[in-house]
C-alpha positions as CSV (number, residue, x, y, z in Angstrom):
1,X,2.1,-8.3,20.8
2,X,3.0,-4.9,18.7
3,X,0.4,-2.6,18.8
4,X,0.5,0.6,17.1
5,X,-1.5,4.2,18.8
6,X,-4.2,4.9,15.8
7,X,-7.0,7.7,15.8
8,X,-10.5,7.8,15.8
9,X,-11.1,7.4,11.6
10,X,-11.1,3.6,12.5
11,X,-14.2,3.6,14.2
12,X,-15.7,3.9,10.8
13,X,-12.9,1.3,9.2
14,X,-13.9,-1.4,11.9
15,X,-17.4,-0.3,13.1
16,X,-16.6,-0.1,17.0
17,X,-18.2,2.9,18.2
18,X,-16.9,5.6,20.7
19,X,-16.7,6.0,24.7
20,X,-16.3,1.9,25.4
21,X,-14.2,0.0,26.1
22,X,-13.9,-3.1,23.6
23,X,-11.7,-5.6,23.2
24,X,-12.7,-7.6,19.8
25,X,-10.4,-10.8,18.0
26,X,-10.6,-10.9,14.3
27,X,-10.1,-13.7,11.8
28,X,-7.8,-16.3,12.3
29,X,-4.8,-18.2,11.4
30,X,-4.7,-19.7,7.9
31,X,-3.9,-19.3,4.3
32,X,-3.9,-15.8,3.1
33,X,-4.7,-14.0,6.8
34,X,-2.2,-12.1,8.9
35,X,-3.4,-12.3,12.1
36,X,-5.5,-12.6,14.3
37,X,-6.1,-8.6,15.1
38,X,-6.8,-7.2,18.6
39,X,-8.5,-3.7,18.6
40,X,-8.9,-2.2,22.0
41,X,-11.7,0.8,22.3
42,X,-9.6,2.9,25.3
43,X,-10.5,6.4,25.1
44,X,-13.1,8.1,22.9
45,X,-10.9,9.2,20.2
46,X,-8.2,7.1,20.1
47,X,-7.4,3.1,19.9
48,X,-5.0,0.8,19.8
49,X,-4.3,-1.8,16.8
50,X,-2.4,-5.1,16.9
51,X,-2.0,-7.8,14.7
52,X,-4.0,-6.0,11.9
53,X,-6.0,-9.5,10.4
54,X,-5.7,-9.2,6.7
55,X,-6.3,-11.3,3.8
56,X,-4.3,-11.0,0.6
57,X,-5.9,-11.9,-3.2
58,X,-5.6,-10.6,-7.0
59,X,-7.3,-7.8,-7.8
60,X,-10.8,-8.2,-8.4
61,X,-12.2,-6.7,-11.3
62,X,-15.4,-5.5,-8.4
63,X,-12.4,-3.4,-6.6
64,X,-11.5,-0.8,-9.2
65,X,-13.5,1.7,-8.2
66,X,-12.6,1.6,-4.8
67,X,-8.8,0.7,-5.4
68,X,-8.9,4.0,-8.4
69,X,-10.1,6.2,-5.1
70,X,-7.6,5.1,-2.8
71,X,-4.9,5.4,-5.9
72,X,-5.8,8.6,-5.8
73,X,-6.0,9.7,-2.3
74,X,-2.6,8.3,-1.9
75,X,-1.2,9.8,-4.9
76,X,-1.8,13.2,-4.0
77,X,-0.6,12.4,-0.3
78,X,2.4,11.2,-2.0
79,X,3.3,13.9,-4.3
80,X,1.5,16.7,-4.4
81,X,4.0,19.7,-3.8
82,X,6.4,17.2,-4.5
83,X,6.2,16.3,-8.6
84,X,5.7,18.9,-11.4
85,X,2.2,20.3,-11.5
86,X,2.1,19.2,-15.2
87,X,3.1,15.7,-14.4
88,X,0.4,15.7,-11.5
89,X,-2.7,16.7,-14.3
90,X,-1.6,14.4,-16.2
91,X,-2.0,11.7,-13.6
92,X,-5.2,11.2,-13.5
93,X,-7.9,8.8,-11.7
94,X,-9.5,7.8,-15.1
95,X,-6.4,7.0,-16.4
96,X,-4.9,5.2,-13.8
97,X,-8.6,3.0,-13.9
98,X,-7.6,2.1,-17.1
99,X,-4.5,1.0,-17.0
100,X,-5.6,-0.7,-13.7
101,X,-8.4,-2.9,-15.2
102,X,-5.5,-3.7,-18.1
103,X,-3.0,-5.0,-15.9
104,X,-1.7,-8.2,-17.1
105,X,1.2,-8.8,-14.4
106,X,0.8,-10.0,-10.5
107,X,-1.2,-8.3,-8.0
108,X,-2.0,-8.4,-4.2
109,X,-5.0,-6.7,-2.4
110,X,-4.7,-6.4,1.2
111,X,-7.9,-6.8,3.0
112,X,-9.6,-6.6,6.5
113,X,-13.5,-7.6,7.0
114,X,-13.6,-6.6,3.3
115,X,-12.7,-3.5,3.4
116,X,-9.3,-2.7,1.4
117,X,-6.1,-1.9,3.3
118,X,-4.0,-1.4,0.1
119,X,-2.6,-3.0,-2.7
120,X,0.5,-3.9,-4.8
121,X,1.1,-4.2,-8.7
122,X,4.3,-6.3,-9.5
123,X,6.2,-6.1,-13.0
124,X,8.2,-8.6,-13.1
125,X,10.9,-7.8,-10.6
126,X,9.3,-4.7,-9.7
127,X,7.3,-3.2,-7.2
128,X,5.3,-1.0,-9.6
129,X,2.9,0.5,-7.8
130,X,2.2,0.1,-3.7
131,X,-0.2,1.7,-2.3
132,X,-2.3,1.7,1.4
133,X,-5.2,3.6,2.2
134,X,-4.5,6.4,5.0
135,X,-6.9,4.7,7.0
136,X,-4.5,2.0,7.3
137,X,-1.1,4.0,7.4
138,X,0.5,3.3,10.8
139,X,-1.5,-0.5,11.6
140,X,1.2,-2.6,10.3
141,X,-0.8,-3.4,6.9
142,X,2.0,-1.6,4.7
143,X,4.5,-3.8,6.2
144,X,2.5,-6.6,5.8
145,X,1.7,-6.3,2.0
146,X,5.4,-5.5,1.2
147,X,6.3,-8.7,2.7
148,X,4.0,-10.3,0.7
149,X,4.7,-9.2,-2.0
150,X,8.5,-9.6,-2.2
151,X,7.4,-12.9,-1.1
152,X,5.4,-13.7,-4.2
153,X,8.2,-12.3,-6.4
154,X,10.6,-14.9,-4.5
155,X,8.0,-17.3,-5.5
156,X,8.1,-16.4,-8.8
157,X,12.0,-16.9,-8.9
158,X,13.5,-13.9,-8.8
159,X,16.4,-12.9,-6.5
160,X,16.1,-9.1,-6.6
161,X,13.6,-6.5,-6.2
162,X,13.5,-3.2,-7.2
163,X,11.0,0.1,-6.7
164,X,11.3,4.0,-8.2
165,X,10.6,6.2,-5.8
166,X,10.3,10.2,-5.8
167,X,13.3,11.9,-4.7
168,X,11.3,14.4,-2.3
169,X,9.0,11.6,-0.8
170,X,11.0,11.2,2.4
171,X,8.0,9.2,4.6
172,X,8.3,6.5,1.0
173,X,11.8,6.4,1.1
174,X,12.1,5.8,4.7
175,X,9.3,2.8,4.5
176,X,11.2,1.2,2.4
177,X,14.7,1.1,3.9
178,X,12.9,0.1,7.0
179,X,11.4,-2.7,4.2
180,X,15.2,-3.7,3.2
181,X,15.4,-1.5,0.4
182,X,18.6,0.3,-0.6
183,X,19.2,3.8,-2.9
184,X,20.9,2.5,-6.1
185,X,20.8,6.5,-7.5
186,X,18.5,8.3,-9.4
187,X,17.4,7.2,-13.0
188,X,15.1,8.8,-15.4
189,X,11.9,6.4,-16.1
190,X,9.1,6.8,-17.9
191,X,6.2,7.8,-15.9
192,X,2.4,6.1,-17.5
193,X,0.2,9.5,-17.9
194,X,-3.9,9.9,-19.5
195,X,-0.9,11.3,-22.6
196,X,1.3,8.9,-22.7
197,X,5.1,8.1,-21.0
198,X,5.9,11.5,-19.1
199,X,9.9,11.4,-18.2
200,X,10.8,12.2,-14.7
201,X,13.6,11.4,-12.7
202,X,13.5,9.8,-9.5
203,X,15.7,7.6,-7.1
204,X,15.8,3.2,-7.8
205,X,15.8,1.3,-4.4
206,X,16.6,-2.0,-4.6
207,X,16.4,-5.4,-2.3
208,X,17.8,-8.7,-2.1
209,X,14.9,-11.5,-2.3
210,X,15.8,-15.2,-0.2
């Protein structure tokens, strides 16, 4: 079984308090779970994850609050330092909320006991936006939702994917190559903003889809 080393902010994700020694089995096998997930308690500020159980579904129109905050947490993580300060105002929560609760194309929300892992908006071919909560990062759950969703974009009948990326976002980039991407070179795209398309260059990875 992979387990990965996690620290203590998933007391609060999976409500297993500190100093004992647990050993708890989540969900099960079936349709829309990955898992079943292991979490063993072993020292008061650290555990261990494996087999993260997660469902997958549409977005949920209940979810956009929660999905705009952690949007937002991870868009900052992401590129902040990274992306023109003017681009960065212009990306805003409210903004992203809207375009959010207007999306028209597919979508995948990762979850575990209900609480949201991450999620992925799909264009077409494209991996639009892909996000996962920090809480998550290092469990396996990006992994998991990026197979998914290359899987439902199989599904749909396409035989490539393909992602923009920031140039500077080295943790993103390698993610993805580990995911089966590959650099096709930088392109300039038109970024959604609260004012409209904002132009910014960054680098296209693509994959192969079975």
């Amino acid at each position: 079984v992979h387990c990965v080393e996690t620290h203590s902010r998933y007391r609060q994700l999976y409500g297993i308090g500190p100093r004992r020694w647990q050993l708890r089995q989540t969900g099960a096998m079936g349709a829309g779970l990955c898992g079943p997930a292991i979490v063993v308690d072993w020292q008061s500020d650290r555990w261990r994850v494996c087999n993260l159980a997660m469902d997958f579904a549409p977005i949920n129109l209940a979810d956009l609050d929660a999905l705009t905050e952690l949007w937002s947490v991870g868009y900052v993580q992401g590129h902040k330092g990274r992306v023109p300060d003017e681009l960065m105002k212009l990306r805003t929560p409210d903004s992203f909320r809207e375009r959010l609760a207007a999306f028209s194309g597919r979508s995948l929300v990762a979850k575990s006991d209900g609480t949201i892992l991450g999620f992925c908006l799909m264009k077409d071919n494209e991996i639009y936006q892909f996000y996962v909560a920090q809480a998550a990062q290092g469990t396996g759950a990006a992994s998991a939702l990026m197979q998914r969703s290359l899987q439902a974009l199989a599904d749909a009948g396409h035989d490539h994917a393909f992602l923009a990326v920031d140039k500077a976002n080295a943790r993103a980039i390698g993610f993805y190559e580990k995911a089966g991407f590959y650099n096709d070179g930088a392109q300039v795209i038109d970024v959604a903003t609260s004012q409209g398309p904002f132009a910014y260059e960054c680098f296209i990875f693509k994959t192969k889809l079975n």
